[in-house]
N, C-alpha and C positions, 0 to 999 in steps of 0.2 A: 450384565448386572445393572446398567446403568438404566437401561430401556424395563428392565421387570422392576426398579423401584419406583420411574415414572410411573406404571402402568397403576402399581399400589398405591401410589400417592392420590393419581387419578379416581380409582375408585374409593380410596378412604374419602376424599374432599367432597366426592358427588353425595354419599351415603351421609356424612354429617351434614351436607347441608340442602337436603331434601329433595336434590332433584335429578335422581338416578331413578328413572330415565326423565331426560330433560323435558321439561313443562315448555310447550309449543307458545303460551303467555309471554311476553315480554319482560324480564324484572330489570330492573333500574339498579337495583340494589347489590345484585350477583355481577350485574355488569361492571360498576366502577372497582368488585374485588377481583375482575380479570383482568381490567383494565391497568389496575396496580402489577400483576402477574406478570404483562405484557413489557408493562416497565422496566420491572427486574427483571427479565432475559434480555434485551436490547440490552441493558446495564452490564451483562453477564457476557454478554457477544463483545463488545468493547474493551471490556478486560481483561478478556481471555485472547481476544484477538492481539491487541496492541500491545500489553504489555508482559504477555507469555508466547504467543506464539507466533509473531511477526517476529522480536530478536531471536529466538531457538532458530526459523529458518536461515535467518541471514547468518547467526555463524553457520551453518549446515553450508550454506551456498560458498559460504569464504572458505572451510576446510577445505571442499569441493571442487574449489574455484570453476562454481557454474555462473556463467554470464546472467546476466540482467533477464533479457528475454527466455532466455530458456526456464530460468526460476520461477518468475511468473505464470510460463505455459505449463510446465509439467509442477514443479513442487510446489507452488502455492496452491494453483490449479487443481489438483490433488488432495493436498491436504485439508485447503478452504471447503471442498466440495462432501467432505464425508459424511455428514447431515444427509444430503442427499442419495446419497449409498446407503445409506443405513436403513434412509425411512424407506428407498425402492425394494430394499431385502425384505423388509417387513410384509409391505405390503401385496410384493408379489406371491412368499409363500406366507403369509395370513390369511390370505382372501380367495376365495374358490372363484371369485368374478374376473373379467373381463379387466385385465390392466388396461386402464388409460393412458394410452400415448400423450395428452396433452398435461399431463400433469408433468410430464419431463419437458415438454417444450415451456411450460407455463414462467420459469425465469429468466428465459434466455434474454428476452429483450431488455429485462429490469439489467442483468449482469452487463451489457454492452453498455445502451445507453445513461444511465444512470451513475453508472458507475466512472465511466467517462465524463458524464456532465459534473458531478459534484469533485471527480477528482482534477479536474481543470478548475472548478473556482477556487477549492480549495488551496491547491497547490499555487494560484496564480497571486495570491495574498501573499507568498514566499519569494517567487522566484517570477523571473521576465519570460515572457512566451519562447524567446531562444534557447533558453534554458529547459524548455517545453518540447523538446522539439524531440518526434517519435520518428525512427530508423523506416521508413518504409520497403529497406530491403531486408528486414527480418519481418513486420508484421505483417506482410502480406502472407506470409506463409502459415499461420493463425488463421486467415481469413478463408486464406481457399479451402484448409481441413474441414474448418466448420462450415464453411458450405456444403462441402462433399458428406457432413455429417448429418446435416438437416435434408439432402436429397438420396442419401443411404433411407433415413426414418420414412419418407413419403415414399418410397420407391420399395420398402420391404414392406409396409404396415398399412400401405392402401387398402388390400383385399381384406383388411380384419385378420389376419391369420399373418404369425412369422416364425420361420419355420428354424432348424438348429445351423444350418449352415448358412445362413443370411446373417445370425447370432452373431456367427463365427468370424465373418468377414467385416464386422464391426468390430468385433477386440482387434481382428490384426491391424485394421486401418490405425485404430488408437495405436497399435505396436508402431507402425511406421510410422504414423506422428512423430512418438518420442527420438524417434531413431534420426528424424529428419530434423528434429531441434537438436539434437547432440553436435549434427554430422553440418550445423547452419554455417558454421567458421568456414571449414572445406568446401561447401558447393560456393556461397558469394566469392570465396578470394578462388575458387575454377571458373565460375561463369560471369565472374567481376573482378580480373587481376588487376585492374588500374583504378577501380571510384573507391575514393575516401569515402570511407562512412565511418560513423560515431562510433568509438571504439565499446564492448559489448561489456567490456567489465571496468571497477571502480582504477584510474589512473591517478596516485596520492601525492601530493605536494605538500611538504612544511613550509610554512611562511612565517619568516621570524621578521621584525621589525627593527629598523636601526635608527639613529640619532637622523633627521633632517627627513625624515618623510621618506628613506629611501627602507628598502628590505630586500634578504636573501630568500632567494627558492628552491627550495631543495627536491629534486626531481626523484618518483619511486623511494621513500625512507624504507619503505618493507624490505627491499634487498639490498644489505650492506654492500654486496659487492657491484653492485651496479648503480647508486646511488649516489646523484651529482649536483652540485649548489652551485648556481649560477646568482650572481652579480647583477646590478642595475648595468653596469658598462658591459657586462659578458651577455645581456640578451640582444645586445645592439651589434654584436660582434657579428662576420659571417662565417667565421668558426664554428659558432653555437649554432646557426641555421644548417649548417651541413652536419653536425655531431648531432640534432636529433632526429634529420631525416632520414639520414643512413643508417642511422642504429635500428633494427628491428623492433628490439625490447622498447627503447627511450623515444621513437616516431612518435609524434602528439597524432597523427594521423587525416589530420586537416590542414589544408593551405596558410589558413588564416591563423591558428594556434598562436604561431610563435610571436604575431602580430597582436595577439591580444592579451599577452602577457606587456607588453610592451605600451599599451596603452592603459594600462593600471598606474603606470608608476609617473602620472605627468607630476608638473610640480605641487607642491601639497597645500599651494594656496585655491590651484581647480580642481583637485581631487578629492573624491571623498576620500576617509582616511577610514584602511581595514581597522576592523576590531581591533586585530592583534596592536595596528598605531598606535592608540587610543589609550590601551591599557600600559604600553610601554613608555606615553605619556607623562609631564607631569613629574614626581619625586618632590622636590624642592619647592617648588616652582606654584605660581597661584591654579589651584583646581582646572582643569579643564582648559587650559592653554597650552599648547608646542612650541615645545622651545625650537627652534629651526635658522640654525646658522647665524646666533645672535639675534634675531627675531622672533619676534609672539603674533599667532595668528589664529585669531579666537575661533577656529573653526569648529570647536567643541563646545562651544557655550551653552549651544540648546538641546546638546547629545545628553542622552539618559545615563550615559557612562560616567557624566561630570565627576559623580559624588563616588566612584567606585576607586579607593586607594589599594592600586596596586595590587588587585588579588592574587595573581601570578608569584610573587615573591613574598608571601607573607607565610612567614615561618609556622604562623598557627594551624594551618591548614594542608601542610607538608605532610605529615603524620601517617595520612591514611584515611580511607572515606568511615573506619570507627571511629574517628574521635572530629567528626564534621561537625561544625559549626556555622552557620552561615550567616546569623547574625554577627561573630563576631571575624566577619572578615572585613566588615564596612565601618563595622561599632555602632551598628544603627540595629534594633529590632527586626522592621520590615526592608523588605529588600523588593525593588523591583524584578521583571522576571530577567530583565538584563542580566543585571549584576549577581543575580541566580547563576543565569549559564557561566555566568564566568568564573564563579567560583567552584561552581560543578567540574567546569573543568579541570582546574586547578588541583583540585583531589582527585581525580578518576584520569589523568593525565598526568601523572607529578614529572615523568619522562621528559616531557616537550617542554614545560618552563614556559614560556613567550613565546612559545610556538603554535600553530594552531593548523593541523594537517586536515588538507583541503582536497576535494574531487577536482582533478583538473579538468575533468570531462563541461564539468560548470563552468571555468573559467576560457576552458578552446573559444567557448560560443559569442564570444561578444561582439564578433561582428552580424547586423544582417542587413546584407546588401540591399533588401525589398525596405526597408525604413529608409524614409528623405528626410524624417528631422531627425534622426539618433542612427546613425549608419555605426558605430562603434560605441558600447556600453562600458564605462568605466567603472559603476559599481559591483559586476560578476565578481571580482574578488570579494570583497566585500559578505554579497549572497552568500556566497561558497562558504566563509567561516561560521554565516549565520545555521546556514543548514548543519554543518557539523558539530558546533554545540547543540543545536538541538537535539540530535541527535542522540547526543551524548548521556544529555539530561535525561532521553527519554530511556535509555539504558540505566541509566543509575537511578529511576526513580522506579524501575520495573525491579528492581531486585531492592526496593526500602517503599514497597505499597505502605505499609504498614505506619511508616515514619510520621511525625508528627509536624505540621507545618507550622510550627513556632514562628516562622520569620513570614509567614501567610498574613492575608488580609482575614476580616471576623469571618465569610463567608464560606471560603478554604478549609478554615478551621470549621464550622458548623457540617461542611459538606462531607470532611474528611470523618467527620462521626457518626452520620446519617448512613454512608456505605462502608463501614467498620465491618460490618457482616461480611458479606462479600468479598472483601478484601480479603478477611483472614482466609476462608473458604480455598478462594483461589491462590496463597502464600502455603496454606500446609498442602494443597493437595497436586499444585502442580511444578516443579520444582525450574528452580530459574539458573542462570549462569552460562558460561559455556562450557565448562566441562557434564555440564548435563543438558544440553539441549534436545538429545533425543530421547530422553525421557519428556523432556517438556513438549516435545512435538508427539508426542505421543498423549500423554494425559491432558492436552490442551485440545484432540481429535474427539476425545471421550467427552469433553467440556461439550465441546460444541454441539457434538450427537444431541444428548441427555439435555441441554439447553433445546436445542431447534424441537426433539419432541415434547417437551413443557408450554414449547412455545405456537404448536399447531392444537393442544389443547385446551389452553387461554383463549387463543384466535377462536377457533371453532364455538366452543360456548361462550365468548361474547357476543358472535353474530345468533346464537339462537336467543343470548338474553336481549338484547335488543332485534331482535325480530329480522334482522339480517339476513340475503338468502347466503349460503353458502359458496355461492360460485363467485360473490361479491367481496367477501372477505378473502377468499384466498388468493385474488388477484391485490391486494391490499395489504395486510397485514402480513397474509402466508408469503407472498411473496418478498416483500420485506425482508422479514425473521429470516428466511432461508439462503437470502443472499446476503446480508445485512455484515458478516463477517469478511465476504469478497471485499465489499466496498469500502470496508474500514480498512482493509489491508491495502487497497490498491489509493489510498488516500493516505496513507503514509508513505507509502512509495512515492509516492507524487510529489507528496512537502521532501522528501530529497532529493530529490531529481531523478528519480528514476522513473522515467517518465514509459520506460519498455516495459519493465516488469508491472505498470498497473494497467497497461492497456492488452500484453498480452495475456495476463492473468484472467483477463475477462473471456477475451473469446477461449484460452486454455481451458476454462470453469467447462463452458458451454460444450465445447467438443468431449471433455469428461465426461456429463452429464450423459450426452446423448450416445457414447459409445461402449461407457462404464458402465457407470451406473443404473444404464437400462442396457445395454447390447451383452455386457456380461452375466448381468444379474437373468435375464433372458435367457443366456446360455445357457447357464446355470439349473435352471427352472426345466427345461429342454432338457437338458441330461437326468435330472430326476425323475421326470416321467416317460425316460424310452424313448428319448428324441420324437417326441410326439411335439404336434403345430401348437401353438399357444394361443389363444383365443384373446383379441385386442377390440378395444374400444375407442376407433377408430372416427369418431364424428365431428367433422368438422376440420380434420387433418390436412388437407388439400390446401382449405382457404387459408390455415394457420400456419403453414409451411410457405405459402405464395409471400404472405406478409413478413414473415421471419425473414427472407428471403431480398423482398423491395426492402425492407429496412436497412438491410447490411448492404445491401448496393449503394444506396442514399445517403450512408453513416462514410462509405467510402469516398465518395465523391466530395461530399462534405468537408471532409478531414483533410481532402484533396485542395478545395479552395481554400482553407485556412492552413495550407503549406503542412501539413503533417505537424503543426502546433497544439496545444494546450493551452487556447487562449480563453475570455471568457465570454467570447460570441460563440464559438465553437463548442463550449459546456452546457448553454442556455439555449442551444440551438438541438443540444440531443437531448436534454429535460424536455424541452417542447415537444420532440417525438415522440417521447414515452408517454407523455401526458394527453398527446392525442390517439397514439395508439389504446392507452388505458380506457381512456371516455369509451372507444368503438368498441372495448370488449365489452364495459360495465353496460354502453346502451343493447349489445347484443345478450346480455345475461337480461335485464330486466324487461323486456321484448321476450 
């Protein structure tokens, strides 16, 4: 339905506006109305991605309780990629010609590098490279599929001819893929029973704040019966170091863990002081001063918190997120985005009170041994509460698009008018929450479809209206649009820390692409004509699979000297790739 109303829209737009079939002339004129086009789907990929169908996944993955890594390779991987499933159905049984293999290889390099390099800056604005820091005893197993994936495509599709049982052995490979990211827990703890590694799913902590700069931790809050609060003096015990190593469930599962809990809580005149402090702060007392064992120690003076009284405890915002008000939890109209999150929480949390539950997985990390001036980070706690308000926000702001940003600066408010359209569009038609997430993973797949093809029709007639060849814009613009949903999603992953699920999601996209979305859609094709050979267009397949190829060697080695981080050399360093891979295609297209 979605693909026959593009197609009407297409033809009504060309028909009114004169140029079905497209004038090989240049217009300036038609260009800046695609170029507008082009806008609103990048716009439409953004908030369909971020604010419908990145939270529907993650409750799917918490029901599920599927790991980080796995989520990214197979259900983002998946989901993100059905644009490209779509447009390969089309175009394999629309077209009597010659499928082009390169048209399936033609994102791969944009989804690796690109989406790596912008989700390391991005993310690195949030969070410390330690905190960055990617499992290489699960990605490697990402790595070697889509190798095997990219020399399955050169290795059947050489001769120009692929035949139904070469098809064949490309869906199963995809089968055992997923089977080998299920079965990823069992083989590392068979053929790795002794190395700690970064544990694969989210491990939650409440951090409540007390009077003198000290706070209680409460370990796993999700199961009541296994749920334990340890003490400033109880993390220093050696009771507590043997009660979380021995415990299966409650193992932080690193050496260093219990060490870096412990280094959060120096005294609170060299500490930064968590959020949760901050807001526990204060009562009586002059604005933005700790009272601290009969002393004042203005370590809040220049904090943006100063001016926020006590959103946690203020009775007007108990209620319910109906009757939210956010200017009057400060009494001020505008509110910084701080004291935003904090009052966000405050409603969408009424549970926790002063409490502010954290990924311990961010706070394990504070130590790294390879730093000579910072060998132990004492703001990961800290991080850790920033990312989960945001978090939060971004949940509660996905289910009130529509709301009005009263307590906004004039821009917010002009902008929030400007995409009023949009908004509603995407509020009636694809529904949000968790008890409907799989609806929304589902009408958010249909989004993306019917957006990605709006958005190769745009692309395509604005390279004829400015006189662009074709093969030039779709390594540009097509390739963009097409991926442009991966990288959103794998850059929200990133601002959390989950630093597995946006790096696997990439090579997941790319092993999809090339075993799905062409190996099956091929089967497919193959079984409707008689298991007859399928005739391939083949040109150039060799050298593009060489380079596909050295890139991922080079992106590994790479990743390899910056420790398996997300830092912003290592993001800048895989933009530069793409950017000079990009030039060698654009100078081999205009050549």
């Amino acid at each position: 339905a979605f693909s026959i109303f593009a197609m009407g829209m297409d033809t009504a737009l060309g028909q009114a506006l004169g140029d079905v079939p497209v004038s090989p002339i240049p217009s300036p004129e038609l260009a800046t109305l695609y170029a507008l086009g082009i806008l609103v789907c990048l716009y439409l990929f953004w908030l369909v991605a971020d604010y419908r169908m990145v939270p529907a996944i993650r409750v799917l993955c918490e029901r599920l309780h599927i790991p980080d890594d796995v989520a990214g390779a197979t259900v983002l991987g998946a989901a993100l990629n059905a644009p490209e499933l779509f447009t390969s159905i089309m175009s394999t049984f629309a077209s009597d010609n010659g499928v082009g293999v390169s048209l399936v290889m033609g994102s791969f390099n944009f989804n690796i590098l690109v989406i790596t390099g912008a989700t390391a800056l991005v993310a690195r604005k949030r969070l410390r490279s330690r905190q960055l820091r990617v499992e290489w005893l699960f990605l490697q197993r990402d790595v070697y599929f889509y190798a095997v994936s990219i020399l399955m495509i050169l290795l059947f599709c050489g001769d120009g001819l692929l035949q139904w049982y070469e098809c064949l052995a490309m869906v199963a490979t995809y089968v055992a893929y997923v089977a080998v990211c299920v079965l990823t827990g069992r083989i590392a703890r068979c053929m790795c029973p002794n190395r700690p590694y970064k544990p694969r799913r989210r491990r939650s902590a409440l951090v409540r704040a007390q009077e003198g700069g000290q706070y209680d931790i409460t370990l796993y809050p999700n199961d009541l019966d296994l749920r334990r609060t340890y003490s400033r003096s109880d993390l220093s015990a050696q009771g507590t170091v043997k009660d979380l190593s021995g415990d299966d469930y409650l193992r932080l599962c690193r050496p260093d863990a219990l060490e870096s809990l412990r280094v959060q809580e120096a005294a609170p005149r060299e500490m930064l002081l968590t959020r949760s402090q901050q807001i526990s702060s204060g009562g009586g007392g002059t604005p933005g001063v700790l009272s601290v064992a009969g002393e004042t120690t203005p370590l809040l003076e220049a904090s943006p918190h100063t001016r926020l009284t006590r959103a946690f405890s203020n009775p007007a915002v108990a209620r319910g997120e109906a009757e939210l008000d956010l200017g009057s939890v400060t009494g001020r109209g505008r509110l910084t985005r701080e004291e935003e999150l904090e009052a966000i929480h405050a409603v969408t949390r009424p549970d926790l009170g002063d409490k502010i539950s954290v990924d311990l997985r961010l706070v394990n990390c504070a130590h790294d041994e390879m730093s000579k001036d910072e060998p132990w980070a004492t703001d990961v706690l800290e991080i850790a509460e920033n990312v989960e308000l945001e978090e939060e926000a971004l949940g509660y702001e996905s289910r009130h698009l529509l709301r009005w940003p009263s307590h906004g600066s004039w821009w917010k408010k002009a902008a929030h008018v400007a995409c009023f359209a949009p908004k509603l569009l995407v509020t009636v038609t694809v529904p949000s929450g968790e008890r409907h997430y799989a609806a929304g993973i589902a009408a958010s797949v249909l989004w993306l479809a019917a957006t990605s093809y709006a958005l190769s029709i745009c692309s395509s007639r604005l390279g004829k209206a400015l006189g662009v060849p074709d093969t030039i814009v779709g390594l540009t613009v097509g390739s963009v649009g097409t991926s442009l949903p991966n990288m959103l999603a794998a850059v929200v992953a990133g601002k959390s820390g989950r630093s597995e699920t946006a790096i696997c999601q990439a090579f997941g996209s790319n092993t999809f692409d090339a075993l799905v979305a062409f190996g099956a859609v091929m089967l497919a094709k193959s079984c409707a004509t008689g298991f007859e050979p399928i005739r391939l267009a083949a040109g150039g397949l060799q050298r593009e699979g060489a380079i596909d190829l050295a890139l991922v060697f080079a992106y590994v080695w790479l990743f390899y000297l910056f420790r398996f981080r997300l830092t912003r050399s290592f993001g800048g360093a895989c933009l530069a790739m793409y950017a000079g891979w990009l030039g060698y295609q654009i100078f081999l297209a205009c050549r």
